[in-house]
C-alpha positions in Angstrom: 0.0 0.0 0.0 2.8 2.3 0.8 4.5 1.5 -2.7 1.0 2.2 -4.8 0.5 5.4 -2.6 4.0 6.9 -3.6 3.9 5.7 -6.8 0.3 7.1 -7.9 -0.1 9.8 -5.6 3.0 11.3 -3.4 5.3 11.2 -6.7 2.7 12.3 -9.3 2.1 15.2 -6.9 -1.7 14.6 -6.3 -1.2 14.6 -2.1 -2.5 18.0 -2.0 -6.1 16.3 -3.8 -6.2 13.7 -1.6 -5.6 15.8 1.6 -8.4 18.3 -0.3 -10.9 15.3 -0.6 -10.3 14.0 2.6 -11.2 16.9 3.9 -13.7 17.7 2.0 -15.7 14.4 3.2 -15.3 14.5 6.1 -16.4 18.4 6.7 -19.6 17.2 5.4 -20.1 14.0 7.3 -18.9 16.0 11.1 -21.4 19.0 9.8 -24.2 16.9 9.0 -24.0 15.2 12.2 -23.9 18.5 14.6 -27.0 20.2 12.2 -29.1 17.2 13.0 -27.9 17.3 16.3 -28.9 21.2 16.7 -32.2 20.2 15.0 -32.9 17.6 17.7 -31.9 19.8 20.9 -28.7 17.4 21.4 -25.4 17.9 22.3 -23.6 21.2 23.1 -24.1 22.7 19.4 -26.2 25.6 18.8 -26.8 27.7 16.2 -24.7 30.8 15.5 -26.0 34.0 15.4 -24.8 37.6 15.7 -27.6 40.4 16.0 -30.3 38.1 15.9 -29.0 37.0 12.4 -28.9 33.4 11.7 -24.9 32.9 10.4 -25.1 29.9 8.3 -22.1 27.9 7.4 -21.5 28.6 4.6 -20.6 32.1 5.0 -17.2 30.8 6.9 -16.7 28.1 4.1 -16.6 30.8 1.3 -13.8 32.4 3.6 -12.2 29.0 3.7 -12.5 28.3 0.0 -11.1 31.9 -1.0 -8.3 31.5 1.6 -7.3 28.2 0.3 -7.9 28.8 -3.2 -5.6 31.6 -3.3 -3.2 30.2 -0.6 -3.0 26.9 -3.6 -1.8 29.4 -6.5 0.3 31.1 -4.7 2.1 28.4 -3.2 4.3 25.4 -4.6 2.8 22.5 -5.7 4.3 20.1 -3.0 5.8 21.0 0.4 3.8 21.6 4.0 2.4 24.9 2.2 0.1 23.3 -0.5 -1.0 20.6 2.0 -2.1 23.2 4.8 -3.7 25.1 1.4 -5.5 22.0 0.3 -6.6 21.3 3.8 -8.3 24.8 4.4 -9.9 24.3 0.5 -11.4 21.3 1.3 -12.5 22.7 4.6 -14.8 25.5 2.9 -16.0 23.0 -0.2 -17.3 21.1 2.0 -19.0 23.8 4.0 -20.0 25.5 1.1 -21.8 22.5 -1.0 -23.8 21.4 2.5 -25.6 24.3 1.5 -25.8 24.3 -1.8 -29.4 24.2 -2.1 -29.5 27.3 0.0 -26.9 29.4 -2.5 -29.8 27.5 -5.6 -32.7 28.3 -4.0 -31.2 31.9 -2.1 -33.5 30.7 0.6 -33.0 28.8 4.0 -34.0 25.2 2.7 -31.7 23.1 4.3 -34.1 20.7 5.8 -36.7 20.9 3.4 -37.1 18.7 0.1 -35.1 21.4 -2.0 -32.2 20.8 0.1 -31.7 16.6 -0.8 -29.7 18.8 -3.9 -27.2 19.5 -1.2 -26.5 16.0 -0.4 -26.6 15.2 -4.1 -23.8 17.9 -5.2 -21.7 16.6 -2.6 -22.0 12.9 -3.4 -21.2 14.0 -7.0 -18.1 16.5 -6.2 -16.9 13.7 -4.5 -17.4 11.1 -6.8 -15.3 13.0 -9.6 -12.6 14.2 -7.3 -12.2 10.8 -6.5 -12.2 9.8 -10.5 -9.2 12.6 -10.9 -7.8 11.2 -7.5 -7.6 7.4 -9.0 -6.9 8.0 -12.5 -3.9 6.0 -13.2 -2.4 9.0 -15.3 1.4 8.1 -16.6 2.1 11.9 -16.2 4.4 12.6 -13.1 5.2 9.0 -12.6 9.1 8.2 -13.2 11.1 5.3 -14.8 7.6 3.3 -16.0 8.0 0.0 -17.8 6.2 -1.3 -21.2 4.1 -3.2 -18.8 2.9 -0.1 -16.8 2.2 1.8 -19.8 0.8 -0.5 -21.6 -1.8 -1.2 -18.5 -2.2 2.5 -17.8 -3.1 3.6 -20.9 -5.5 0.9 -20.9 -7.1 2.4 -18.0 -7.3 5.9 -19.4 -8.9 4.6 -22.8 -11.5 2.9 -20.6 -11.7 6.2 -18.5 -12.1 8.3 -21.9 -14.5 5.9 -23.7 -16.7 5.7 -20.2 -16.8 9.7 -20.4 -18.1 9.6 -23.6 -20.7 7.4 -22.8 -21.5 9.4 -19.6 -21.7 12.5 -22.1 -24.4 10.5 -24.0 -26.0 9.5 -20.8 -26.3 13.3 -19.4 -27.8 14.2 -22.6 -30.4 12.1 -21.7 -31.4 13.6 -18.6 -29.8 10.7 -16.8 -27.5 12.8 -14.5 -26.7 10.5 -12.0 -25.7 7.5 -14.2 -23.4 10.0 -15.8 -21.7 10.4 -13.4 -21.0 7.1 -11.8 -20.5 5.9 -15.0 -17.3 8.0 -15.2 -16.4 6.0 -12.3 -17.6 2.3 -12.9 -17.6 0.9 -16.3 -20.5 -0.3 -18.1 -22.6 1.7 -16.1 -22.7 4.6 -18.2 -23.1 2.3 -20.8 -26.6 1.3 -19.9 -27.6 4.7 -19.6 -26.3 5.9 -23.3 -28.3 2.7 -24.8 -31.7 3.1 -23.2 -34.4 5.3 -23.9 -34.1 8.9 -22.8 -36.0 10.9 -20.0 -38.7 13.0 -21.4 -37.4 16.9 -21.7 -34.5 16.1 -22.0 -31.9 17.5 -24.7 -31.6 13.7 -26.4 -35.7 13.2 -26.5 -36.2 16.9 -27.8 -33.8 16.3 -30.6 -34.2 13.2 -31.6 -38.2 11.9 -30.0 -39.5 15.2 -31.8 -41.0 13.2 -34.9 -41.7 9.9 -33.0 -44.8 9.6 -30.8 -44.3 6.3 -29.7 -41.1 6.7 -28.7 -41.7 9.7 -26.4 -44.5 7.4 -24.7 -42.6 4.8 -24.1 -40.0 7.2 -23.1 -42.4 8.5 -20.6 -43.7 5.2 -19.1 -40.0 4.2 -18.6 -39.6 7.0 -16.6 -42.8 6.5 -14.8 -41.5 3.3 -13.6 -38.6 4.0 -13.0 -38.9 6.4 -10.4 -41.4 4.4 -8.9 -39.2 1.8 -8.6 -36.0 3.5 -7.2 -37.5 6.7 -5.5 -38.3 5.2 -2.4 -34.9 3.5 -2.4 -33.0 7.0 -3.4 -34.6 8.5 -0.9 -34.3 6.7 2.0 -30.7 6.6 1.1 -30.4 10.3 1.2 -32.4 10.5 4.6 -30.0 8.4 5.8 -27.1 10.8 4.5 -28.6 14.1 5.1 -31.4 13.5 7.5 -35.1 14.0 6.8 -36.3 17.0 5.4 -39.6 19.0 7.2 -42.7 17.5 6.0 -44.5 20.8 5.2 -47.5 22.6 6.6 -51.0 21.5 5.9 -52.3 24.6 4.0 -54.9 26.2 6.6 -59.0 26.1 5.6 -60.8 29.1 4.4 -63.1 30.9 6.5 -66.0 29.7 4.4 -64.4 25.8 4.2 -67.2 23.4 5.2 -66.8 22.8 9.6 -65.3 26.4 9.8 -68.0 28.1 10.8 -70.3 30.6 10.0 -68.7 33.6 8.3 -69.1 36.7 9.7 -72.4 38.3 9.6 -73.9 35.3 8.5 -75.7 34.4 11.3 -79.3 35.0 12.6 -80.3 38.7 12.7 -77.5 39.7 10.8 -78.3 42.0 8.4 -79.0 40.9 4.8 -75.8 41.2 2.6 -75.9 44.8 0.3 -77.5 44.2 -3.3 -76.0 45.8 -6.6 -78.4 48.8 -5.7 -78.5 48.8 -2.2 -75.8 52.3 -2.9 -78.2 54.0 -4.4 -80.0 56.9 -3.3 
C-alpha cells in the first residue's frame, strides 16, 4: 500500500487532492451530524447567530475556500504549504456544497425537500474528485516499464470511452448514471443505450417526430422512479437526515366545519344588493 501510494499519488504530486478530498468528506459528514444534532436539541451545538442573524455555514466556508484557493496558487505544488492550502480548501468546499441548495434556491431550505440537492452535489463533487484522484495518469510517474504503460493507458482509454458514454448519458437527462458511470464501467453504458427521460436535450432532438417513442420514453420514466424513489430516498435521509414535511395549508373561513362567516348568522343583516348604494 505504501508503494502504490508513492507511486500514484505522493510522486505524481496529487497529495494536496487527496488531503483536499479528505477533507472535503469529512467536513460534510462532522457538519451533517452537529446540524441534525442542533435540529434535535442534542449535544452542546447551537446555532450561530450575531444580531439576531442566523450565520449559516457557509458564510465561513466561502472564507475558507477563497483562503485556500488563493493560498494553492500562490504556493508550490508540494511542500507543507500546499497541503495546509489543500486542507483549508477542502474545509470550505465542504462547508460551502452542505448548503448548496440554500446558495440555488437563495433561501434557507436546508431541511426541506429542496435541500436533498445539497446532499446530491456533494455525493457527485466527491465522486469525480475521487475519478481525478484514481486515474492512473502516466504523467508525473518516473522510470515506468512497457508493462505499466501498456496497462495505464488501458485504463485511461477505458476512462475516456466511459466519459463519452456518460456524455451520451447526461444528454439524456440521466444525471446521475453520468456520473457514476465515469467512475464504474458499463454503467454509463446502460444509460447511453436506453431510452431517454422526457425533456431532456436527447428526447427533444431526436423523440420530436416519433410519438411512440416519447410514450414509451415516458412510461419508462414513470416506472422508474417508482421503482428506485423510495430506495433514493431513503438513502439520502440516511445521508442528510429527513427533510420538514410541510405545513398542511390552513381552511378558508367559508371551508365546510369552519363556521359561519361573519355576519352570516341569525339577525345579521342581509348582505348589500347591486343597488343597495343608491339613493
Amino acid at each position: 500500500m505504501g508503494h502504490w501510494l508513492e507511486r500514484n499519488i505522493v510522486e505524481p504530486g496529487k497529495l494536496p487532492l487527496l488531503l483536499a478530498l479528505t477533507a472535503f468528506v469529512l467536513t460534510f459528514v462532522i457538519t451533517r451530524v452537529i446540524t441534525r444534532l442542533i435540529r434535535a436539541g442534542k449535544g452542546p451545538f447551537r446555532n450561530v447567530r450575531a444580531g439576531g442573524l442566523h450565520i449559516h455555514h457557509v458564510v465561513p466556508g466561502v472564507v475558507l475556500v477563497v483562503v485556500g484557493g488563493f493560498g494553492a496558487v500562490a504556493g508550490s505544488r508540494n511542500g507543507l504549504g500546499a497541503g495546509l492550502a489543500a486542507i483549508v480548501f477542502g474545509i470550505g468546499a465542504g462547508l460551502v456544497l452542505d448548503e448548496f441548495a440554500l446558495i440555488l434556491h437563495l433561501g434557507d431550505v436546508y431541511w426541506t425537500e429542496e435541500g436533498r440537492k445539497s446532499v446530491e452535489a456533494v455525493v457527485i463533487t466527491a465522486a469525480l474528485v475521487g475519478l481525478l484522484l484514481a486515474g492512473f495518469s502516466p504523467l508525473g510517474v518516473n522510470d515506468l516499464s512497457a508493462d505499466e504503460l501498456q496497462s495505464r493507458g488501458a485504463v485511461i482509454a477505458n476512462v475516456v470511452a466511459n466519459f463519452g458514454l456518460s456524455l451520451v448519458a447526461l444528454s439524456k437527462g440521466k444525471a446521475r448514471t453520468a456520473v457514476f458511470g465515469v467512475v464504474v464501467p458499463l454503467v454509463a453504458l446502460v444509460g447511453a443505450v436506453r431510452l431517454a427521460r422526457p425533456g431532456s436535450a436527447w428526447a427533444r432532438r431526436f423523440y420530436r417526430g416519433r410519438p411512440r417513442a416519447r410514450a414509451r420514453a415516458g412510461l419508462r420514466a414513470y416506472h422508474h422512479d417508482r421503482r428506485w424513489s423510495r430506495l433514493t430516498r431513503t438513502l439520502q435521509d440516511w445521508i442528510g437526515g429527513k427533510p420538514d414535511r410541510p405545513e398542511p395549508a390552513a381552511l378558508p373561513a367559508s371551508a365546510p366545519g369552519a363556521g359561519p362567516a361573519p355576519g352570516s348568522g341569525p339577525g345579521a343583516a342581509p348582505a348589500p344588493g347591486p343597488d343597495s348604494g343608491r339613493r
